[in-house]
N, C-alpha and C positions, 0 to 999 in steps of 0.2 A: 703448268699447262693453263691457257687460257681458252673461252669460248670463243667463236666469231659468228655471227648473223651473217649468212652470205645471202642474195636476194637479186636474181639475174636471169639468164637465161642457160636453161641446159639443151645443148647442142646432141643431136645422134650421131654428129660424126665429130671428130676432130677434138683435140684437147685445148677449148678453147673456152673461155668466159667461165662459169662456175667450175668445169670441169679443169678447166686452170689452174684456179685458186685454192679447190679443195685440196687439189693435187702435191700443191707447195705447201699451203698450212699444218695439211695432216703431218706429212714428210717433217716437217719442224713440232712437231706435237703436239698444236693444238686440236683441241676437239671441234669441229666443223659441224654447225646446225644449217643445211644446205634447202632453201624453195627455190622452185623455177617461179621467175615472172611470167616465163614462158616457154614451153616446150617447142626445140626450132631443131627441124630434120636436118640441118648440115647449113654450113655459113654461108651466109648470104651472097659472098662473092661469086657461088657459083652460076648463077642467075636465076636459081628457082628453088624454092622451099617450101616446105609445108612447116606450118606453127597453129600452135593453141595457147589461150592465154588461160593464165592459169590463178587469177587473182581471186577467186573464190576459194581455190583450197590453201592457197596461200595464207590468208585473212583466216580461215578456220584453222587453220595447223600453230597460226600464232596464238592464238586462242585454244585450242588443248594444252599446249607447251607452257604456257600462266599457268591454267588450272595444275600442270606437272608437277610448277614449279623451275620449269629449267629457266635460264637467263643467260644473256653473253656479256661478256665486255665490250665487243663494239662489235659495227653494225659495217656492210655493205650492203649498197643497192647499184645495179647495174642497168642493164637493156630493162625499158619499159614498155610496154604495150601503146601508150596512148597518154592524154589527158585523163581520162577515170583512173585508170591505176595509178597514176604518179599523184591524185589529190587523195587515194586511199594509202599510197605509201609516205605522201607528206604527212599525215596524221600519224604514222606508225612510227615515223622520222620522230616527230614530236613528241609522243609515249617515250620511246629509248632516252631522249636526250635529258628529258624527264628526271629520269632515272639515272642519272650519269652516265650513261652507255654513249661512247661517241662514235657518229655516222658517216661511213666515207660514200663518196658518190665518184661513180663512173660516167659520165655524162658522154655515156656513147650515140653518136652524133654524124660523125663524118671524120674527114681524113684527105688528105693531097689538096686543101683547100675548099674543099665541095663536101654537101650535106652526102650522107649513102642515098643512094637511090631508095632504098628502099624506108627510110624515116619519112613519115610522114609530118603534116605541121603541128599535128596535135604530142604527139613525140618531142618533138622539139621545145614546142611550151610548157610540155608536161616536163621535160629535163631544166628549164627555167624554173618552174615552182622550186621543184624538188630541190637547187641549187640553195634557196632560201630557206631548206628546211636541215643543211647538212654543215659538220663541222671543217671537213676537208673534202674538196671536189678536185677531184685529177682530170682533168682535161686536154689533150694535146693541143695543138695551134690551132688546128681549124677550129674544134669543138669548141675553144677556149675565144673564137672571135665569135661563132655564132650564140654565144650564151652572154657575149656583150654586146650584140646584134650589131658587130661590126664587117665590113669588106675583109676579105682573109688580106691579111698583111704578115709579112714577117719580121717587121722591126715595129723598137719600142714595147717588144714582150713584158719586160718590166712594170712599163707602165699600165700594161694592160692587167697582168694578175694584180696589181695595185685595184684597178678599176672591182673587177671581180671581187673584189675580198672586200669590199665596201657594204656587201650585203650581210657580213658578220660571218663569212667560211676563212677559212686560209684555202690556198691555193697554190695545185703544184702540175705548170705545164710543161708537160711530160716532152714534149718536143721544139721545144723553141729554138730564140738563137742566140747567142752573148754577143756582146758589144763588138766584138771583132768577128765578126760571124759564124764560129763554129757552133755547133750543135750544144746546146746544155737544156737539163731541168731548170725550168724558172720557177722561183716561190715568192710567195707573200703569206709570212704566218707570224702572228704577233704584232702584226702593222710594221715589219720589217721585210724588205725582199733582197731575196739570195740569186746568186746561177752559178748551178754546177755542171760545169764543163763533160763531156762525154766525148769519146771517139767513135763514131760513126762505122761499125763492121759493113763493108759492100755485101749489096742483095738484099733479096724481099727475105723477111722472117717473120712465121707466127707466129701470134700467140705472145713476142714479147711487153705488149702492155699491158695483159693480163699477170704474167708473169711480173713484171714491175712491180703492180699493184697488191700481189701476193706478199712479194718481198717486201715492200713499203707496208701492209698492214703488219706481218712480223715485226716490222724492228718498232711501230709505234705500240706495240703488245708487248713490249719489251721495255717499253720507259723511253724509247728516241722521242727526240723532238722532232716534227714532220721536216725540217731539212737534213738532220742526220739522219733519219731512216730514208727518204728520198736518198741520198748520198750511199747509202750501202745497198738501194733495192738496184739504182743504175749497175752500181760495181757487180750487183750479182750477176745482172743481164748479158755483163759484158764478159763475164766469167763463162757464161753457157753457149752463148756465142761463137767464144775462142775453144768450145767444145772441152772445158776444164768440169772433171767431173760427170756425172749421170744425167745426161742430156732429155729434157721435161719437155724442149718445144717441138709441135707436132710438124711434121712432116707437111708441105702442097697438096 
């Protein structure tokens, strides 16, 4: 059994973002030390929410959990509040890595080419710091053009997590596209970059990035190398999708 740092938002509705992840981790064994960055009544897509940012008890809870004793193996950080919390979580980035604790980052952003509405630009540069402070940053297309403050483009993925991974992360865009245009994970880890192909299931569905990223921290807590654990987090995806097994994604 391993620890994991999970560091995001807990949603009141929906199994979605930490409530994802705990969900898959636990289910696989590991022990789950779970903070909200922020407390969010129900996903944003609905058009209206209420949230509390929750960086003081955050910053305090990691600091009783030292004085405990407890520690993880690696770290996630997800949804951030802002500029202030992402330069107190890039410090805490810094502490883990420290330590050889390695840090993945969600760099939730946006999606279908366009920022969410609801990300502000402090958010946004707050997820730029924070990119510089992590070992692996999963990004899909959009999020993965706007953290190289580029026009959303769909070709030349490659070259793009190449560009990314220049600040010292590996990288793994979770939705891109391979050379003949189907859908694949694109990486860059080791100053080498991969894409692995994926079949695309018709329909919206939740909750599967979150999901990915659960899987993909699994198998790197397991000794994968981030394109073999990428490689078996998609295969899981695609497994729950095709409704193989005890189906984890939430419901519209």
């Amino acid at each position: 059994m391993k620890t994991v740092l999970l560091m995001g938002d807990l949603t009141g509705r929906s199994r979605v973002a930490l409530r994802m992840l705990c969900t898959v981790l636990e289910a696989r064994g590991h022990e789950v030390l779970m903070l909200p960055t922020a407390l969010i009544s129900n996903t944003l897509n609905l058009g209206r929410h209420a949230a509390l940012d929750t960086t003081a008890y955050l910053l305090k809870s990691l600091e009783t959990w030292q004085a405990l004793g407890l520690h993880a193996d690696l770290a996630y950080i997800g949804y951030i509040t802002g500029m202030e919390q992402a330069q107190k979580l890039a410090a805490v980035a810094d502490g883990l890595r420290a330590k050889g604790v390695p840090v993945v980052l969600d760099p939730i952003l946006g999606d279908g080419g366009e920022r969410y509405n609801s990300v502000s630009e402090g958010q946004a540069q707050g997820m730029k710091l924070l990119a510089q402070h992590a070992d692996l940053i999963t990004p899909n297309l959009t999020e993965a053009c706007l953290l190289a403050g580029e026009a959303y483009h769909e070709e030349g993925v490659e070259a793009l997590a190449a560009r990314l991974a220049q600040s010292g992360c590996d990288v793994l865009v979770t939705s891109g596209r391979a050379a003949d245009g189907g859908d694949a994970v694109v990486g860059c880890a080791a100053g080498r970059t991969f894409v692995l192909p994926f079949e695309r299931v018709p329909g919206h569905h939740w909750g599967t990035g979150d999901l990915f990223t659960g899987l993909l921290i699994d198998g790197l807590l397991a000794g994968k190398l981030p394109e073999d654990a990428a490689r078996a987090a998609s295969a899981g995806v695609a497994r729950q999708l095709r409704g193989e097994g005890e189906n984890v994604l939430p419901q519209p």
